[in-house]
Backbone as CSV, one residue per row, in Angstrom:
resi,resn,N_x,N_y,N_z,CA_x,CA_y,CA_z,C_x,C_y,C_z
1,UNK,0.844,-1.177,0.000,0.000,0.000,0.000,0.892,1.243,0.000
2,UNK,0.542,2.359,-1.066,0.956,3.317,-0.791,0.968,4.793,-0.441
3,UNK,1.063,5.873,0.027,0.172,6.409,0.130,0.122,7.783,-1.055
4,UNK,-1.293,8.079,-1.223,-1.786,9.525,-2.228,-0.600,10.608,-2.038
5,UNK,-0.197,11.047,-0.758,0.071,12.162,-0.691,1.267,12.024,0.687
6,UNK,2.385,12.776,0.584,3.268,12.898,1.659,3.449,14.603,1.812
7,UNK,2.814,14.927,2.935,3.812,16.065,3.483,4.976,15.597,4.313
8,UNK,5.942,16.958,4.436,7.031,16.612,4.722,8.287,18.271,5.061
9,UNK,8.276,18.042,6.147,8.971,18.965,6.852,10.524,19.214,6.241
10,UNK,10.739,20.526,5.428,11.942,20.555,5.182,13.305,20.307,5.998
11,UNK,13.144,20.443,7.203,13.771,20.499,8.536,13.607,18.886,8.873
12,UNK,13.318,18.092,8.181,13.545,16.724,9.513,14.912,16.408,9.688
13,UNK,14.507,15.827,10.698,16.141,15.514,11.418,17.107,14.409,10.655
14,UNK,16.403,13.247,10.236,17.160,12.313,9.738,17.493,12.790,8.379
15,UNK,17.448,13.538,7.877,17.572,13.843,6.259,17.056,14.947,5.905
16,UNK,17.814,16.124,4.759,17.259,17.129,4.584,15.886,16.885,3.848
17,UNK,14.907,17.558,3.555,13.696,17.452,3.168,13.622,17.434,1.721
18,UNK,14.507,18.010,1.261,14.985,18.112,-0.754,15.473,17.330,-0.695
19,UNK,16.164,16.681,0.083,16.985,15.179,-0.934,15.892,14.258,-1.088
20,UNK,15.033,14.322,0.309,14.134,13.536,0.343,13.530,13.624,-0.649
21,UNK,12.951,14.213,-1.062,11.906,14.602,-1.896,12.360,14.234,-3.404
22,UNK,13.939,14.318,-3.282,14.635,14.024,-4.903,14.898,12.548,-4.989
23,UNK,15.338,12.223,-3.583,14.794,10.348,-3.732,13.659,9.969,-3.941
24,UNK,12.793,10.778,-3.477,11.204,9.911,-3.961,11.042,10.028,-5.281
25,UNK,11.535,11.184,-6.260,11.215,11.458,-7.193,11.573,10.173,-8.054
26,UNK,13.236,9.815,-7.403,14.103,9.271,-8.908,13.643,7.515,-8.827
27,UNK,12.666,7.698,-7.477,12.098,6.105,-7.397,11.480,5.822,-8.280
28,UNK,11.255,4.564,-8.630,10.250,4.156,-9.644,8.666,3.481,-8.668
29,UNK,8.637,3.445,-7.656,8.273,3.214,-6.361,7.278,3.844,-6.255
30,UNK,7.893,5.203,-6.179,7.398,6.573,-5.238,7.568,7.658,-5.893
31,UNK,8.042,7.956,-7.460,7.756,9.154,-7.899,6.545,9.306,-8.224
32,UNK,5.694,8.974,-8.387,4.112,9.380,-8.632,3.228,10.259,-7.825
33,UNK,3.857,9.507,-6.022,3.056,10.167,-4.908,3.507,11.809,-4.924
34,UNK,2.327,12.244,-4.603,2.221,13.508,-4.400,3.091,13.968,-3.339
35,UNK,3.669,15.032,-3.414,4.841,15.711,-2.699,4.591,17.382,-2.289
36,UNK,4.383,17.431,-0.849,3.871,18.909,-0.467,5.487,18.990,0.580
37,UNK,6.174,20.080,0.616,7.187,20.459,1.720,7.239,21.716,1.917
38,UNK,6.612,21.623,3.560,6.755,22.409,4.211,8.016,23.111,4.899
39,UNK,8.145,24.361,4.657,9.374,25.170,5.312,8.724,26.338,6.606
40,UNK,9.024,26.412,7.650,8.748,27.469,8.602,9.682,28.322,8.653
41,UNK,11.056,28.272,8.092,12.120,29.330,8.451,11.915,30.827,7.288
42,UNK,11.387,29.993,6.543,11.250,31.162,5.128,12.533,31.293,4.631
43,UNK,13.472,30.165,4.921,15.025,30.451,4.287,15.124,30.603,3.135
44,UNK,15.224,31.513,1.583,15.558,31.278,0.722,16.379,30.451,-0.079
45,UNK,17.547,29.969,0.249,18.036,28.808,0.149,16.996,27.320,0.130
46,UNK,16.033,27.464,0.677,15.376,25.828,0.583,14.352,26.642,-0.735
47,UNK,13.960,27.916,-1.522,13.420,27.851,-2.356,14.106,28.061,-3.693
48,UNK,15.235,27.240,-3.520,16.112,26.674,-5.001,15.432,25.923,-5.989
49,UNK,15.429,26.079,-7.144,15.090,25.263,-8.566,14.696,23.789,-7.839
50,UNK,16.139,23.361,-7.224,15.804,21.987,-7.334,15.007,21.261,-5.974
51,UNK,14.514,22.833,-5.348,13.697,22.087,-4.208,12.615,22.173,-4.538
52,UNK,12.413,23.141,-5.621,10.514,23.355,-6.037,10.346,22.348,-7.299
53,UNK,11.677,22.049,-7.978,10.892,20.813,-9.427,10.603,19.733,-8.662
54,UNK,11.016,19.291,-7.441,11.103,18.058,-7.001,9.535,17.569,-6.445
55,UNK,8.889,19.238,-6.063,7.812,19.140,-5.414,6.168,19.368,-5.766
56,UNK,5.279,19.107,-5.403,3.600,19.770,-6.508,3.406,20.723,-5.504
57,UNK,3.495,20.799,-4.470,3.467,22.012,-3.534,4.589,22.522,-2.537
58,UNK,5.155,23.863,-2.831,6.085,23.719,-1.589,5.662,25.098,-0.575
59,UNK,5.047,24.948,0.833,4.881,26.142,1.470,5.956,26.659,2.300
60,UNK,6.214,27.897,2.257,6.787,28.730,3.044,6.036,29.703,4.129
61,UNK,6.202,30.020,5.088,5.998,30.543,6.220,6.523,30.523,7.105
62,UNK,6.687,32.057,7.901,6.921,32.566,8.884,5.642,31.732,10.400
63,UNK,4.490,31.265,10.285,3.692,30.892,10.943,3.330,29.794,10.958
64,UNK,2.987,28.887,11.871,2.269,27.416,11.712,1.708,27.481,10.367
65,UNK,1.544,26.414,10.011,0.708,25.652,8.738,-0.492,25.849,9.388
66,UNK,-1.215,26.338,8.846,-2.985,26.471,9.056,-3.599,25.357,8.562
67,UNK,-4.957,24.781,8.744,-5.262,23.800,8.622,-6.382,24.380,7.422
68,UNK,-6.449,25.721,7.371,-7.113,26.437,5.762,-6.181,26.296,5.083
69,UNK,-4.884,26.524,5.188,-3.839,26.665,3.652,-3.883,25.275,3.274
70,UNK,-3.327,24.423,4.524,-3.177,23.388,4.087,-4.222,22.662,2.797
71,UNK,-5.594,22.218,3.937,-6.606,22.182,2.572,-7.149,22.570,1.321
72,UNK,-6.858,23.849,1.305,-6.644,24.166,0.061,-5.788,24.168,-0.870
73,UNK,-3.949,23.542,-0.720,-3.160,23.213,-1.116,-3.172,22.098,-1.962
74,UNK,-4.198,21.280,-0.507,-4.551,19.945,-1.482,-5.520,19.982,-2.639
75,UNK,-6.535,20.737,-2.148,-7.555,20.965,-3.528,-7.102,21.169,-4.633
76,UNK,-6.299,22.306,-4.672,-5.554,22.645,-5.894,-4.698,21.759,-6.477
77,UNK,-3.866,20.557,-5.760,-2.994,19.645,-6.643,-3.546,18.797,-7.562
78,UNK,-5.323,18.938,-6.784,-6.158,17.721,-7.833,-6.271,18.755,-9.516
């Protein structure tokens, strides 16, 4: 089983969140699933070329993830 959709914290601890996201891509596995990454620092550096081709949504903010952006993030990927 796999799943529709992964969010995914640019910041996790075990692994930066773009590589992640560039391994799921180059899977044959897991490039299909949908890919949202979240950033809270607003660092420019994580909004490089190769962190946004990798992704169908990538949010930035200074504030928690709202549970309005979020859902509507998803609406829009359909």
């Amino acid at each position: 089983m796999q799943p529709d959709l992964i969010l995914l914290d640019i910041e996790i601890p075990i692994k930066e969140g773009h590589r992640l996201c560039r391994e799921l891509r180059e899977s044959e596995q897991t490039k299909d699933i949908k890919l949202i990454l979240i950033n809270n620092d607003n660092n420019p550096m994580h909004k490089s070329w190769d962190v946004l081709k990798s992704t169908d949504f990538y949010f930035a903010t200074k504030n928690p993830l709202s549970k309005n952006n979020l859902i509507q993030s998803l609406s829009d990927l359909d």
